[in-house]
N, C-alpha and C positions, 0 to 999 in steps of 0.2 A: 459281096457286100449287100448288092439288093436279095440275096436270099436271108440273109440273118433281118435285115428289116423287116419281112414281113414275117418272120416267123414270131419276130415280139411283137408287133402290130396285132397280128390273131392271137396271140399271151395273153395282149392287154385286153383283147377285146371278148375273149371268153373265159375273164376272172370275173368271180362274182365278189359281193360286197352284202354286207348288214349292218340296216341303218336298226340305232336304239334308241329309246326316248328318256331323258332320265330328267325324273322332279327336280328344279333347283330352289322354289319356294313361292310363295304368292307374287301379287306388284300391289302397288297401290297401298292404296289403307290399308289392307289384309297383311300387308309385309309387317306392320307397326303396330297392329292392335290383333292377336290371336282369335278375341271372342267375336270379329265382327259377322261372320256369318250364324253365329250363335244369338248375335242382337237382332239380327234383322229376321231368323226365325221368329225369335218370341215378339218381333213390333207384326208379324204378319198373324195374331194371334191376337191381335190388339193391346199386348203389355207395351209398355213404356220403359225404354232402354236411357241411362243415364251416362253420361261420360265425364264425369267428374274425376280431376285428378287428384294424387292424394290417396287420403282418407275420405270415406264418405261422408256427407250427411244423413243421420240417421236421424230419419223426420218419419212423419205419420204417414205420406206418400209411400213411401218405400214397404216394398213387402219382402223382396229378397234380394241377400249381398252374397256374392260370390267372390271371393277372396282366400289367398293362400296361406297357408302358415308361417309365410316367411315374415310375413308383415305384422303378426303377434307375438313381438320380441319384447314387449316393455307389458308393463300391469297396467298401465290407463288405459293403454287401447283395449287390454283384454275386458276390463272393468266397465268400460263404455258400450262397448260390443253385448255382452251379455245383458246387458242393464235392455238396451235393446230388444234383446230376444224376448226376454222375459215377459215383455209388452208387447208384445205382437208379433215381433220379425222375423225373418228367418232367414238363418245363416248358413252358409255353406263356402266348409271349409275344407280345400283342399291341401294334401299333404304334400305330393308333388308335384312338378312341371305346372305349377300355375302362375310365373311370372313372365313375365311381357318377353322378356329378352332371350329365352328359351329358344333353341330353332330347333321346330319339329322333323325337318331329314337330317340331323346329326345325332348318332345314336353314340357321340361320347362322353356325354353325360347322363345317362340314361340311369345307368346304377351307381351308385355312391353318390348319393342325393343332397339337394343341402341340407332337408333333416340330419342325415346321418353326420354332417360335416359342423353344424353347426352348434345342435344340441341346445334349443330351444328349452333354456328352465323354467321362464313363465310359462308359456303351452304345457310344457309337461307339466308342471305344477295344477294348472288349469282344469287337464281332461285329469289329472290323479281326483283331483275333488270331485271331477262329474262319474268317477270310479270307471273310468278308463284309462290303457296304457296303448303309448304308442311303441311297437314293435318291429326290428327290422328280419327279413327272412332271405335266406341261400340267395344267391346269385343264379340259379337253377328255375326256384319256382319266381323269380321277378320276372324274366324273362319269358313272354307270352307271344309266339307266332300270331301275326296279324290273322293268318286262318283260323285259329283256335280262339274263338269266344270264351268269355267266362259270366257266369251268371248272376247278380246282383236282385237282392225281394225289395221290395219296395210296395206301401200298401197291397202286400198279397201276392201279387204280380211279378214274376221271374223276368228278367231285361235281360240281354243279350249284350256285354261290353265288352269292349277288349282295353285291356288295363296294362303298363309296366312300372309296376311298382315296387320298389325298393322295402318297402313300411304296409303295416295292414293297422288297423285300429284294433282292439281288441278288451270286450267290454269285461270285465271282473276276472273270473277261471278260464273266462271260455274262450273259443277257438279264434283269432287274426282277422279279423273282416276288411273285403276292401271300401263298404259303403257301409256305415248307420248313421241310423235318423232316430230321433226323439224328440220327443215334446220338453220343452223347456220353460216353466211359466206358462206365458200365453202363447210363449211363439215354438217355434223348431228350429234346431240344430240339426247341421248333416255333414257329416266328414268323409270325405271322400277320399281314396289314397291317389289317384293319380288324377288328374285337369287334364290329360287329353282328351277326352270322351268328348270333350264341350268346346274343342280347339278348331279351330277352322278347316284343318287337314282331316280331322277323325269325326264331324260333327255329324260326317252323313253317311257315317259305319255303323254297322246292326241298330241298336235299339239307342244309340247316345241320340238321338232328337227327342226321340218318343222320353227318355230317362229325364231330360232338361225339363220336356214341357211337363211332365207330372209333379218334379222338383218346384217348379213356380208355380202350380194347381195349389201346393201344399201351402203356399203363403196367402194365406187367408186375410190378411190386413191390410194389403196395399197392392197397388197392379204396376208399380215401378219397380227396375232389377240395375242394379249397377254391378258391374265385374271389375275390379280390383284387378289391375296386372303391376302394382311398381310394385317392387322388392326390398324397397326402402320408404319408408315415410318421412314427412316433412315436420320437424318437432313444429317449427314457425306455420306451418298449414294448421295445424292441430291447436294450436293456442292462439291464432288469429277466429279461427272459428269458435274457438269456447270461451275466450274471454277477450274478447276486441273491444269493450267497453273500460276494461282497466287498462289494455292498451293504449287505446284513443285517450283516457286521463294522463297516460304519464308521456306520453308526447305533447300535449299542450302543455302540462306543466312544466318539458324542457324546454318547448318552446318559449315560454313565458318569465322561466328563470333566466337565456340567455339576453332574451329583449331588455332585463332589468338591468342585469349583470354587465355584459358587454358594450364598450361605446358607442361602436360603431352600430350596434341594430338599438341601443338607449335611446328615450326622448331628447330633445334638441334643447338646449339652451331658451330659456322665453326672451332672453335680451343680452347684448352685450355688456360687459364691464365698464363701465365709464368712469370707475375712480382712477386716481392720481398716482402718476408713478411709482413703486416702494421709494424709499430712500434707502442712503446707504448702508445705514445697519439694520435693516431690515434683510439686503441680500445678504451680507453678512453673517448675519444669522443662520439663512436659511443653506448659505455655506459651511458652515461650521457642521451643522447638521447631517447634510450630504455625508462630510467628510468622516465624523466623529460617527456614522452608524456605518460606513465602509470599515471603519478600521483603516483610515490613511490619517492619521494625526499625526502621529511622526515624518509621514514623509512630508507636511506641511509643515512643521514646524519647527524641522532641523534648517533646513537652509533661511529660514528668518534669524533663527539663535545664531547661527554663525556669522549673519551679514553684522547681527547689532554686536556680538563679540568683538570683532573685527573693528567695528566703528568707536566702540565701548575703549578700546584698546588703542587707537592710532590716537583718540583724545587725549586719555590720559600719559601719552607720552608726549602730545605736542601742549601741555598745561604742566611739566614737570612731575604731574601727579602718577609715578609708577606703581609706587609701593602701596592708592589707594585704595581704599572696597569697592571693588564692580559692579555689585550693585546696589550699593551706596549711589556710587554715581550715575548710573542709572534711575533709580530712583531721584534725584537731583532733579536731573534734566527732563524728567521727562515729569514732573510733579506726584508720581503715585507712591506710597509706603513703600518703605523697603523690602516690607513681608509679601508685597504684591510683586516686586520686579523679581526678588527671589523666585518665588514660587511659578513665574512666566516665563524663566530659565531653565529649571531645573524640575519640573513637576513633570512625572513619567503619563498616566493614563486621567485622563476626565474619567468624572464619573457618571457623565450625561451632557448630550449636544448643547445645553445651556453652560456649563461649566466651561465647556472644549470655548464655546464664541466668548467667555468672558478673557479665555487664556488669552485668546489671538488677540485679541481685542487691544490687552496689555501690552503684548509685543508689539501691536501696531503702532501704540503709541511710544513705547521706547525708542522705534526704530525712525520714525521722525521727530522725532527730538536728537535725536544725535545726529549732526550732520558728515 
């Protein structure tokens, strides 16, 4: 027994082991925001990094927006966006991997893009007029080993990127590209196929810093850079921002319609009531009313017809009078026309709340008058 103990004892003690180290992703900010080691390049350069959520502001500060394709689904923003560049800006637009939510060590979404999945008709409509198409390529040549650079011109100059990109731009006949740049108006456009290059995990591979800072050299208009990472935009961010003046009018104006409208936020009474009771036909009245625009006039009116029937009838048997007119004698007793006590008997629908209080009004009176 003590021989097999040590013979595992020295097992265990001359096995070896190998530790490995494996990426699980940033902490901090960097877990939440992709571009922040790419902002805090370009602030150490003296540009000015913006973190506006949303939709940017596209002001006179601003010289370059870095935003993905995904968030140029509708025609205003496309509209607004180039109205921008046109004037000075310059845009850079990537095709893939450039929203927030992306995780750079997960490579299963790497190919079958959301271009590919979505099918963006504004953009394509978009780059069709600027006489470019966006194009998807093999599942072969997307896929680029991180040891294998590929090379991107840019004023002149050959960069050194490593790219996986699904989609290349590709301007008129000619060949797929994964980066152009053009002059647009006053400013520049640049479509880039993949957003890693500018990503916090790839930012400080071959030439993607050197590529970033030449990219913002190009925005000759302003020394402010905002990056776009939401994948959705906020219709209410976008129309708070361009027309908050017709918004702010039709909230006071609802405001100002409920204060009128409603009681309880209405002005106050300047003083109490101090006239005199109604009198009785006045409630009256305003009973009838009630009744006659419900549509309960029958149910008022039958159980009175039957009390004075009844009364109408026990009379004329305790006065011998069987065989006489009902209402005749109704009318009698209670002083009004015959054509009145008829008519307060037997008349099916008023034709209006005043008609309905003269009915009752008649049976009222029939009905004490016959005791």
């Amino acid at each position: 027994m003590r021989a097999l103990l040590l013979v595992l004892i020295f097992a265990l003690v001359g096995c070896s082991y190998i530790e490995t180290t494996r990426e699980v992703g940033h902490k901090g900010r960097a877990r939440v925001n992709p571009y922040l080691a790419a902002e805090r390049f370009l602030e150490d350069f003296g540009y000015t990094v913006r973190n506006d959520p949303g939709w940017p502001e596209l002001d006179d500060p601003l010289g370059m927006v870095v935003l993905p394709a995904s968030v140029l689904t509708a025609d205003g923003y496309i509209e607004a966006l180039e109205s921008w560049v046109e004037w000075g800006g310059h845009a850079v637009i990537t095709l893939e991997h450039g929203e927030g939510y992306i995780n750079d060590w997960s490579r299963g979404g790497s190919f079958g893009s959301w271009y590919a999945e979505e099918e963006p008709d504004a953009f394509d409509a978009w780059m069709a007029r600027l006489g470019y198409t966006v194009e998807g390529v093999e599942q072969e040549d997307a896929f680029k080993s991180p040891k294998a650079g590929e090379f991107v011109r840019l004023r002149g100059r050959r960069y050194e990127v490593w790219m996986e990109s699904g989609v290349r731009i590709k301007p008129g006949d000619g060949k797929g590209r994964m980066l152009i740049s053009r002059n647009l108006g006053d400013g520049r456009l640049t479509i880039v196929s993949d957003a890693r290059p500018f990503r916090n995990r790839y930012i400080g591979d071959y030439d993607h810093a050197e590529l970033l800072k030449t990219l913002m050299e190009l925005s000759e208009y302003g020394t402010e850079v905002v990056f776009v990472r939401n994948a959705s935009l906020s219709f209410w961010s976008l129309l708070w921002s361009r027309a908050w003046p017709a918004l702010i009018a039709l909230i006071l104006l609802v405001a100002f319609w409920l204060w009128k409208n409603l009681p309880r936020f209405g002005p106050l009474d300047a003083h109490e009531d101090s006239r005199a009771l109604r009198a009785y036909d006045h409630h009256l009245e305003a009973l009838g009313d009630f009744h006659w625009r419900l549509d309960r006039g029958q149910g008022l009116l039958r159980p009175l017809r039957e009390s004075i029937l009844e009364r109408t009838q026990a009379l004329a048997m305790a006065s011998g009078r069987r065989d006489a007119d009902m209402f005749g004698l109704m009318a009698e007793r209670s002083g009004i026309p015959r054509e009145r006590a008829e008519r307060a008997m037997t008349f099916e629908r008023a034709r209006d709340s005043a008609s309905f209080t003269r009915l009752v009004a008649d049976l009222q009176s029939i009905h004490t008058s016959i005791p």
